[in-house]
C-alpha positions as CSV (number, residue, x, y, z in Angstrom):
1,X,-35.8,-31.1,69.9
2,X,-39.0,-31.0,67.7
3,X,-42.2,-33.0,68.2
4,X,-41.6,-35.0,65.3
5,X,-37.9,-35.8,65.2
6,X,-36.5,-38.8,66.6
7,X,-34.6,-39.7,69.9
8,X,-30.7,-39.5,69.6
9,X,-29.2,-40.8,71.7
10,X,-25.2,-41.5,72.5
11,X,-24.0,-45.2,73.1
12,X,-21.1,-45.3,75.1
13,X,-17.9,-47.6,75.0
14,X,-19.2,-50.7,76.5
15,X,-22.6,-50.6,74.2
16,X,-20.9,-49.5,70.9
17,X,-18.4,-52.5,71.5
18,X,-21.2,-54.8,71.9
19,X,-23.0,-53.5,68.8
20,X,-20.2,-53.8,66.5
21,X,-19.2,-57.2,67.6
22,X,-22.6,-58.3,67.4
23,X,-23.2,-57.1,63.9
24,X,-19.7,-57.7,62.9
25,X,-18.8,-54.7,61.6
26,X,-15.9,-51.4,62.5
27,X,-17.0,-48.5,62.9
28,X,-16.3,-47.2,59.5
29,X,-19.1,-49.6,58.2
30,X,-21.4,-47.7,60.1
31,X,-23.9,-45.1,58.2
32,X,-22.5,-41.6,59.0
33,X,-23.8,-38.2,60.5
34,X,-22.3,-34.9,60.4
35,X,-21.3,-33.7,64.3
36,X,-23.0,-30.3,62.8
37,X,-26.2,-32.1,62.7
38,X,-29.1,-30.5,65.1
39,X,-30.9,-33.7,66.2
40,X,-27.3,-34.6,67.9
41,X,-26.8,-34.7,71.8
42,X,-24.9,-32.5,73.6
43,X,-21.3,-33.2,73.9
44,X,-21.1,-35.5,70.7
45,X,-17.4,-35.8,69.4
46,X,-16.4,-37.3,66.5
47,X,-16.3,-41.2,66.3
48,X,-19.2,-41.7,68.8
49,X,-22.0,-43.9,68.1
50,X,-25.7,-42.7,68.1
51,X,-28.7,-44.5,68.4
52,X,-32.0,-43.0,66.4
53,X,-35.4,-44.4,67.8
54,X,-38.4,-44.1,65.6
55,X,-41.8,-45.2,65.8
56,X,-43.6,-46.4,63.2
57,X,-47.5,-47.5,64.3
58,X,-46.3,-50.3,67.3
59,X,-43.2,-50.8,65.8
60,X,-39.8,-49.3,67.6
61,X,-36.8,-49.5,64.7
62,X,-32.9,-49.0,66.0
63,X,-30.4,-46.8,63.9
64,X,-27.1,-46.8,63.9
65,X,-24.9,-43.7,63.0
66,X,-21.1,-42.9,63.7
67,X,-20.0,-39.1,63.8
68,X,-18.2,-37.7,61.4
């Protein structure tokens, strides 16, 4: 992982459940990311849900991506 990319990080059951209830959404609705991608965590399969931290200034901002 580089200096300057963000944390992924993989949500399991339980937590992606809770996410997509809470935002009322499937998990279709969710932005995508290729399971080719780099910044991805080891073992990463297809239909998991990843979390990207980033920091901007003081600021911690939560994305949401579903492998593809």
């Amino acid at each position: 992982m580089h200096i300057l990319q963000p944390k992924h990080s993989k949500l399991n059951e339980k937590e992606s459940e809770k996410l997509l209830s809470e935002l009322n959404i499937s998990k279709a609705q969710l932005p995508k990311i290729l399971s080719t991608d780099t910044a991805l965590p080891d073992g990463c399969v297809v239909g998991d849900v990843i979390k990207i931290e980033r920091k901007t200034g003081d600021k911690l901002n939560f994305y949401f991506r579903v492998v593809v």
